[in-house]
Kinemage of the C-alpha trace (Angstrom):
@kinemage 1
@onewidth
@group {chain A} dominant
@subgroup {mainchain}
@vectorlist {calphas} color= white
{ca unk a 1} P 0.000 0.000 0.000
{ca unk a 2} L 3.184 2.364 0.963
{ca unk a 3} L 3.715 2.091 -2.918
{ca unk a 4} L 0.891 3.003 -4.256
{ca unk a 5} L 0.587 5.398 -2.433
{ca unk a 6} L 3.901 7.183 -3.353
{ca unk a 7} L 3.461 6.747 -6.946
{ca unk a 8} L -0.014 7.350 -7.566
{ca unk a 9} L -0.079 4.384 -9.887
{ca unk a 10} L -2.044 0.955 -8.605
{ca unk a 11} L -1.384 -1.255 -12.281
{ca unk a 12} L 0.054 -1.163 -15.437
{ca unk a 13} L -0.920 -2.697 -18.988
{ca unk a 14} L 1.435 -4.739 -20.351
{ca unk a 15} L 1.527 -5.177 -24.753
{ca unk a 16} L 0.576 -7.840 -26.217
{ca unk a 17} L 1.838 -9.902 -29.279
{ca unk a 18} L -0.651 -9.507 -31.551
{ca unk a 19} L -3.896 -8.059 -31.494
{ca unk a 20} L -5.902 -10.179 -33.805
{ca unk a 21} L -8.275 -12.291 -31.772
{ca unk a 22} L -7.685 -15.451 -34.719
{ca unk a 23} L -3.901 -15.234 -33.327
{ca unk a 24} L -4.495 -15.920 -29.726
{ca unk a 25} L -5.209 -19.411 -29.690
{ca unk a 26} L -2.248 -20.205 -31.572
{ca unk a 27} L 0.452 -17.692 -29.389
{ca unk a 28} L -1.336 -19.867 -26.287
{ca unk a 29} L -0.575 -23.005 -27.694
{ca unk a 30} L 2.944 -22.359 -28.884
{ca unk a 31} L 3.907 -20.047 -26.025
{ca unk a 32} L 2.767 -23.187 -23.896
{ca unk a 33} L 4.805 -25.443 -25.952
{ca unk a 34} L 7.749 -23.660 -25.825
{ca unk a 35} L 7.233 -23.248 -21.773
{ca unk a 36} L 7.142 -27.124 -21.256
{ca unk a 37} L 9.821 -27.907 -23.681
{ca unk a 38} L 12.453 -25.167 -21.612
{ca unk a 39} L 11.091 -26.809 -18.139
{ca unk a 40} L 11.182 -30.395 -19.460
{ca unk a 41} L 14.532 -29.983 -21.297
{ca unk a 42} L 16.630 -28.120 -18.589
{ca unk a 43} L 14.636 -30.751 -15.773
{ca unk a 44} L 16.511 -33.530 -17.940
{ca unk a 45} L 19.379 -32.096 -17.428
{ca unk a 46} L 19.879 -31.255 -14.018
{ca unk a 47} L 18.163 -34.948 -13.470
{ca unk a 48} L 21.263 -36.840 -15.494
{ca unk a 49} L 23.951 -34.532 -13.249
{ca unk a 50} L 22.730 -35.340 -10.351
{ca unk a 51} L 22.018 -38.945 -10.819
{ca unk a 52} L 25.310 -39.671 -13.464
{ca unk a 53} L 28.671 -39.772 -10.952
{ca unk a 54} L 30.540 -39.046 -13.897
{ca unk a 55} L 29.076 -35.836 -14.283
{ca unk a 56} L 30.039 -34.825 -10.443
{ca unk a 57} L 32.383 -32.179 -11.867
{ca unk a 58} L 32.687 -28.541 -12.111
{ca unk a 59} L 32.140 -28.101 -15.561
{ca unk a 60} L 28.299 -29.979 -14.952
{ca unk a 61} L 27.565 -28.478 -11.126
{ca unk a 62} L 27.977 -24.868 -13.375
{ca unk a 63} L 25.576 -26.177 -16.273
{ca unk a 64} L 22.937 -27.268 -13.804
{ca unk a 65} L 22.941 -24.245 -11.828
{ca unk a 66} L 22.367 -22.590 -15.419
{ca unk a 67} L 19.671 -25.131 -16.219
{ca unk a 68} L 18.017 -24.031 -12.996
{ca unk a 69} L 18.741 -20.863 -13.350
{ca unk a 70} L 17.137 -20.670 -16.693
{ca unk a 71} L 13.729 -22.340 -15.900
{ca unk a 72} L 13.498 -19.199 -13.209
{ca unk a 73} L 13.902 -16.914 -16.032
{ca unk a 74} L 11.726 -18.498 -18.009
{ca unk a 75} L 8.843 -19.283 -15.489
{ca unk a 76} L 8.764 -15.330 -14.242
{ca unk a 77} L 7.930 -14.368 -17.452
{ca unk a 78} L 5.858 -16.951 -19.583
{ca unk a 79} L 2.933 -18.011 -16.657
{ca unk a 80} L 1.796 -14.844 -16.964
{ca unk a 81} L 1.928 -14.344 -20.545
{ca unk a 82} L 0.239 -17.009 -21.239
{ca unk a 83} L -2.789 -16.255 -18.160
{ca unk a 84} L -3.081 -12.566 -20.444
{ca unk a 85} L -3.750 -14.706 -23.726
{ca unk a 86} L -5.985 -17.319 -22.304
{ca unk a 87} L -8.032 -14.354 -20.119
{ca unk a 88} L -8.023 -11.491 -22.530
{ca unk a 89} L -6.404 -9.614 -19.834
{ca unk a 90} L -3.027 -7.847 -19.912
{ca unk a 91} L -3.271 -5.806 -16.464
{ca unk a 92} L -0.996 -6.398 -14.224
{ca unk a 93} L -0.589 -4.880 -10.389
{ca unk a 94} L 2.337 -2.389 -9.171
{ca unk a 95} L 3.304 -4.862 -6.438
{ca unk a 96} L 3.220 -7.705 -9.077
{ca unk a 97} L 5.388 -5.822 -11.284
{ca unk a 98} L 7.930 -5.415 -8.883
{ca unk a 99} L 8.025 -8.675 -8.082
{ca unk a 100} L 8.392 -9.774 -11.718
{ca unk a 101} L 11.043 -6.629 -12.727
{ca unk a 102} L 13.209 -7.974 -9.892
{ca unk a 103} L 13.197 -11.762 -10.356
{ca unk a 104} L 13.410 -10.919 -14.231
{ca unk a 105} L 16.641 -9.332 -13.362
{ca unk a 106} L 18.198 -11.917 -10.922
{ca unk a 107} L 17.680 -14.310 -13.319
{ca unk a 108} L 18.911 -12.560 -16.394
{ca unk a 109} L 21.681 -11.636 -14.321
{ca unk a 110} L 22.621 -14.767 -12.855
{ca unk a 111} L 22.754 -16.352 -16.510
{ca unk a 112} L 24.994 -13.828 -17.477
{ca unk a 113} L 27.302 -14.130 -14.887
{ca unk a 114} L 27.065 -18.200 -14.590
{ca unk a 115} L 28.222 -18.146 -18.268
{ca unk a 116} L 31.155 -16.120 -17.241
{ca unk a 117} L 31.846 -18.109 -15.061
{ca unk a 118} L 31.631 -21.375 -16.831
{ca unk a 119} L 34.078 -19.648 -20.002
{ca unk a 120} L 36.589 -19.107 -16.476
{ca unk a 121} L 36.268 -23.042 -15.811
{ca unk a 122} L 37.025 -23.998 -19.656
{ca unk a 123} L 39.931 -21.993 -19.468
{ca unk a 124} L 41.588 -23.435 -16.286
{ca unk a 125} L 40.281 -27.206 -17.931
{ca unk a 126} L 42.026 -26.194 -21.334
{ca unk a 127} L 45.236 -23.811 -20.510
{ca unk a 128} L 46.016 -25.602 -16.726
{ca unk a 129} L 44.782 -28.908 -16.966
{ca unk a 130} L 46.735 -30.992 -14.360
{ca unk a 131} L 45.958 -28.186 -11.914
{ca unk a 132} L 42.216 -27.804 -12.731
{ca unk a 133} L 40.944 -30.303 -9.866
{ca unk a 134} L 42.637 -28.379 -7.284
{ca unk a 135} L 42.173 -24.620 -9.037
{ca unk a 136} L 38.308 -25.757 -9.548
{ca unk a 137} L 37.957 -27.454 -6.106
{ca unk a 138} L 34.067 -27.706 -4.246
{ca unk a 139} L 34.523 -24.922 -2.127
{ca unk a 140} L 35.381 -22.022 -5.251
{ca unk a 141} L 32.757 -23.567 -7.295
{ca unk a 142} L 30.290 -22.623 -4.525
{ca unk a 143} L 31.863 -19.218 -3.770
{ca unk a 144} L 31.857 -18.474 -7.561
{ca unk a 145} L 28.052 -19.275 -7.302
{ca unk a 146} L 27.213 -17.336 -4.518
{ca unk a 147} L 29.237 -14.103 -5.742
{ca unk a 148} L 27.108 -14.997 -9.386
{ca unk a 149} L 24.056 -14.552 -7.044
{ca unk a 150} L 25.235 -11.351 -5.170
{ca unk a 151} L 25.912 -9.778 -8.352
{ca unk a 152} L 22.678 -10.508 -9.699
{ca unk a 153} L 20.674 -9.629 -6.338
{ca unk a 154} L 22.462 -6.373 -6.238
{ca unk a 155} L 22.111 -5.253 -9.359
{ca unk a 156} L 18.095 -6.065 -9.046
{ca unk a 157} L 17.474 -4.276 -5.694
{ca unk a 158} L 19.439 -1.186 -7.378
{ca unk a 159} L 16.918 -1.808 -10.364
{ca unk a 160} L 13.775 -1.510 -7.318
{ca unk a 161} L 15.776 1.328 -5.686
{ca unk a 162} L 15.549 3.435 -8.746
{ca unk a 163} L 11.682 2.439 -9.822
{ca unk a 164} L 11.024 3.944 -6.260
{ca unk a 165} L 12.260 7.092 -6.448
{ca unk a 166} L 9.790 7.806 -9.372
{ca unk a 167} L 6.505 9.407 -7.895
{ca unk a 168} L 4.821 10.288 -11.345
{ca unk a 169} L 4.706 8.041 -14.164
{ca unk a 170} L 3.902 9.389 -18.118
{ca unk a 171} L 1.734 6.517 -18.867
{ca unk a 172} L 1.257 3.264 -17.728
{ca unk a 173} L 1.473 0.784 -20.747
{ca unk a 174} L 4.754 -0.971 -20.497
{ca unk a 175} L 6.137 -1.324 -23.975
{ca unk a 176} L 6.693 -4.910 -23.535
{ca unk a 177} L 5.218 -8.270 -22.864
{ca unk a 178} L 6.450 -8.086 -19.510
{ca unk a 179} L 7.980 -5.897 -16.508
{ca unk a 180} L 10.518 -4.828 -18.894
{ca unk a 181} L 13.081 -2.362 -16.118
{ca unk a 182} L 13.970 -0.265 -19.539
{ca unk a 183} L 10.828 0.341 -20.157
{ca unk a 184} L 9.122 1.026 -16.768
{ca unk a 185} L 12.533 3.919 -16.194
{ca unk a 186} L 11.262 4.917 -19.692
{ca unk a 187} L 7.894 5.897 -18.223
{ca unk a 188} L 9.353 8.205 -15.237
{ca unk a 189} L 8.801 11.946 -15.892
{ca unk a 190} L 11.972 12.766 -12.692
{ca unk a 191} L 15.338 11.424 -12.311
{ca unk a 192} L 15.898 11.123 -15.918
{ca unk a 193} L 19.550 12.238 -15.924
{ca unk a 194} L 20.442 10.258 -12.672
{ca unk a 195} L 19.128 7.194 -14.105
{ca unk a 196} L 21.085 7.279 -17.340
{ca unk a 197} L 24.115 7.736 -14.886
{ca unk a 198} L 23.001 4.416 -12.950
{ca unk a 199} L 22.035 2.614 -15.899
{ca unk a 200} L 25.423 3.149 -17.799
{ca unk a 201} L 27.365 2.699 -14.321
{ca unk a 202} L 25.165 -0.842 -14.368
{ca unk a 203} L 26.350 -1.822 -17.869
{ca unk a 204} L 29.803 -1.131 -17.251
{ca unk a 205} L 29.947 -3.339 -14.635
{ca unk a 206} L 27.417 -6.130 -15.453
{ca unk a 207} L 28.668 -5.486 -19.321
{ca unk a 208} L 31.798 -4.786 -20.115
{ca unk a 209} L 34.037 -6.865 -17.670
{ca unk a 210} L 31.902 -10.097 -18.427
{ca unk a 211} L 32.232 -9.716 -21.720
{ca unk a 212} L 35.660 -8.695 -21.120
{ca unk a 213} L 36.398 -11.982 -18.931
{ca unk a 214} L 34.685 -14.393 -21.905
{ca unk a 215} L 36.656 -12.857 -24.349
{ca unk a 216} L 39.909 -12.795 -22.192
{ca unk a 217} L 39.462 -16.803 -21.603
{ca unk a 218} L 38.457 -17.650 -24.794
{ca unk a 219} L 41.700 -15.991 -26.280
{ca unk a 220} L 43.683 -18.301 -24.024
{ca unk a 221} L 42.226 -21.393 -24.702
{ca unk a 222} L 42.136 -20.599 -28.746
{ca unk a 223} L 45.852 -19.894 -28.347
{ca unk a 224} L 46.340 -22.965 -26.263
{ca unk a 225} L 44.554 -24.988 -28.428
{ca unk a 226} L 46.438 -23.715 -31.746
{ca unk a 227} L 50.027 -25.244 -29.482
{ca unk a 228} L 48.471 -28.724 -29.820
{ca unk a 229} L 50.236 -30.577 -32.846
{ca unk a 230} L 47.406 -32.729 -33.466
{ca unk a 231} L 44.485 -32.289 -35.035
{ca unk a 232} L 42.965 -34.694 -32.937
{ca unk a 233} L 43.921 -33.171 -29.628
{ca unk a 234} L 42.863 -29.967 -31.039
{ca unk a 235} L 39.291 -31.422 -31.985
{ca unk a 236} L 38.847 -32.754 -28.385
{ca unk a 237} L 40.169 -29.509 -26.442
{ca unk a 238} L 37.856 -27.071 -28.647
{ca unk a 239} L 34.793 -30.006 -27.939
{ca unk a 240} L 34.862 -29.285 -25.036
{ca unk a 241} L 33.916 -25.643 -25.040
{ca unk a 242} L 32.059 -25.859 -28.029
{ca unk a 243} L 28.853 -26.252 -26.230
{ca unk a 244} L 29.660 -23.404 -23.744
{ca unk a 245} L 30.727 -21.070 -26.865
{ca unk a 246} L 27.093 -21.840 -29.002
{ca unk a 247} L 25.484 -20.847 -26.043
{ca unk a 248} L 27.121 -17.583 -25.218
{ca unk a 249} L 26.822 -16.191 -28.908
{ca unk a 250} L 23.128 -17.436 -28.687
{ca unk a 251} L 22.329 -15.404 -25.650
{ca unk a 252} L 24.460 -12.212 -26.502
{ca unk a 253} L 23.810 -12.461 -29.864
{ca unk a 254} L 19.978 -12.051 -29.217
{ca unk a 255} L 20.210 -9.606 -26.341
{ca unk a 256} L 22.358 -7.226 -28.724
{ca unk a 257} L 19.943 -7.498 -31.139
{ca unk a 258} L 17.201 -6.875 -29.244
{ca unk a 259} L 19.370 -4.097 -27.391
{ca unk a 260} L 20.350 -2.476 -31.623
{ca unk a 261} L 16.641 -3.075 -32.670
{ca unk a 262} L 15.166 -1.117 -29.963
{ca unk a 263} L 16.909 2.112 -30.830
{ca unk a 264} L 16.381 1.812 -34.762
{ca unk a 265} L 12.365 0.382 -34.727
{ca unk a 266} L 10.079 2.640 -32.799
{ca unk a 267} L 7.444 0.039 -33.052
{ca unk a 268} L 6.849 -1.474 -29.331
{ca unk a 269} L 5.313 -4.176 -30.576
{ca unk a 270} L 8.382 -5.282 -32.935
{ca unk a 271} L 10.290 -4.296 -30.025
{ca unk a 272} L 8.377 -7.122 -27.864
{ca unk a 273} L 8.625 -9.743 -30.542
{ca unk a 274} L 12.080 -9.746 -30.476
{ca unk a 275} L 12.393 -9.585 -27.242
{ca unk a 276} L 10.890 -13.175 -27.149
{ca unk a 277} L 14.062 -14.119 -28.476
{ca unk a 278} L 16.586 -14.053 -25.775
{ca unk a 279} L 13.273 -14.161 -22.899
{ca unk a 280} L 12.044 -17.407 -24.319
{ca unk a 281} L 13.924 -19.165 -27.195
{ca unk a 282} L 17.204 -19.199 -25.780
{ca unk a 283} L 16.564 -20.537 -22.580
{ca unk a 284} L 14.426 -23.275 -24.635
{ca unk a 285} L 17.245 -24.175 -27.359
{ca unk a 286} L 20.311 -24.112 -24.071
{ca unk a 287} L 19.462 -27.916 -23.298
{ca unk a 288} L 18.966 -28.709 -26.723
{ca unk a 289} L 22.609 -27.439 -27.503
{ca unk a 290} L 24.276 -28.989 -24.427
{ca unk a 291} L 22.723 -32.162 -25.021
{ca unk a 292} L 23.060 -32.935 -28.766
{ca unk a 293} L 26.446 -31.691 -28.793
{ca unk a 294} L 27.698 -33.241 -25.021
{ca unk a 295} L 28.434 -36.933 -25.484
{ca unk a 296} L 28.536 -36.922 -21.389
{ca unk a 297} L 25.474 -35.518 -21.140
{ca unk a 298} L 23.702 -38.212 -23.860
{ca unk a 299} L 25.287 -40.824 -22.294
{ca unk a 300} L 24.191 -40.066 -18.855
{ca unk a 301} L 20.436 -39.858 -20.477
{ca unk a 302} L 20.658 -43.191 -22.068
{ca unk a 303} L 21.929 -44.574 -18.707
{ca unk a 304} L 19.124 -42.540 -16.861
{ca unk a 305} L 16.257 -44.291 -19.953
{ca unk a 306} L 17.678 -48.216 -19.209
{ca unk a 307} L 17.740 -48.048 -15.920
{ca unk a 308} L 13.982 -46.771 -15.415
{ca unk a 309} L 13.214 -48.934 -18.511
């Protein structure tokens, strides 16, 4: 109640896809489809890690933590979607919005920083290799988690910090399918130059060094890899990242686009379809990629399949 009350504001109106009533059956279904085939997928996969012992490594505790990770960041998002198609409704509260801005950015957050972390771990398994057991020992695997998490929670409540400083909004349709934290600073009449400060500060820090520490690694382990003689060594060592590398162009790749399309199209709603992109498909095609190019990870399924069979 202390919140509405200090912004005047009790709900917003989210956009939706498509306005033609003959299109909402179908974006139910295949919104719906694509839901259960993220949860199922990335429920797979943390199910063969934790019941494969050979998967009891680094390398797999990081990809199951981003498996969980990404049916969060799928599930604050796509519920609720798909309640505004089947009901006709797109309103959603202030309180609710909050709650969906902030686990929106946790989760976004901690997938960005848990594939960070993950290009770190390919680079100690590639460049240091006899030393990668001890370097990548239990106890830094869980720090490196919990700092992942930190990160992510503190860049959310600074997110909540600034949406509550605004006591007058200019409208209140969100450009967007969802909560979108762009879009909702967008609608504040005040604070217009201190945000921008804040929001670049935030993509310095969440942006840049990342991005900075996936490129560093992966220029390490190309040039360690190009030392390798054979091309069969060479084949194996790059394998082993391959997964981790189709899934980091996937999800910058698509947020950069999204990120470049926003400032050239002025149409929200093109805007929101593309946004599906990196809010929906990539967490849906992440499994997909570490499991039909991860002969550990098939081989733990078929294991998982004969012994329940």
């Amino acid at each position: 109640m202390d919140i509405q009350n200090s912004t005047g504001i009790s709900e917003f109106h989210l956009l939706g896809l498509s306005e033609d009533p003959d299109l909402q059956p179908i974006l139910f279904g295949l919104f719906l489809s694509m839901y259960l085939v993220t949860v199922c997928g990335n429920l797979l996969i943390l199910l063969a890690v934790s019941s494969d012992s050979h998967l009891h490594t680094p390398m797999y505790f990081f990809l199951s933590n981003l498996s969980l990770t990404d049916i969060g960041f799928i599930s604050t998002m796509v519920p609720k979607m798909i309640v505004n198609i089947l009901t006709h409704n797109r309103v959603i509260s202030y309180v609710g919005c909050m709650t969906q801005m902030s686990t929106f950015i946790i989760f976004v957050c901690m997938d960005y920083m848990l594939l960070t972390v993950m290009a770190y771990d390919r680079f100690v398994a590639i460049c240091h290799p006899l030393h990668y057991l001890v370097i990548m020992n239990p106890r830094k695997c869980d720090f490196l988690i919990l700092v992942s998490f930190f990160f992510s929670l503190l860049e959310s409540q600074v997110h909540i910090f600034m949406i509550f400083q605004i006591t007058n909004f200019k409208d209140v349709e969100i450009a967007n399918f969802f909560c979108d934290p762009s879009e909702l600073l967008n609608l504040s009449f005040s604070i217009i130059f201190s945000n921008n400060i804040v929001k670049s500060f935030l993509r310095t820090i969440y942006g840049f060094f990342p991005i900075s520490g996936i490129l560093f690694s992966y220029c390490k382990i190309v040039s360690s890899i190009l030392r390798i003689s054979s091309l069969g060594g060479m084949y194996k060592a790059f394998s082993t990242c391959g997964s981790h590398l189709a899934v980091v162009c996937l999800f910058l790749g698509t947020a950069f686009g999204v990120y470049l399309g926003s400032t050239v199209s002025h149409s929200p709603r093109k805007g929101a379809v593309a946004s599906v992109m990196y809010t929906v498909v990539t967490p849906m095609l992440n499994p997909f990629i570490y499991s039909l190019r991860n002969r550990d990870i098939k081989g733990a399924l078929r294991r998982l399949h004969s012994r329940n069979v």
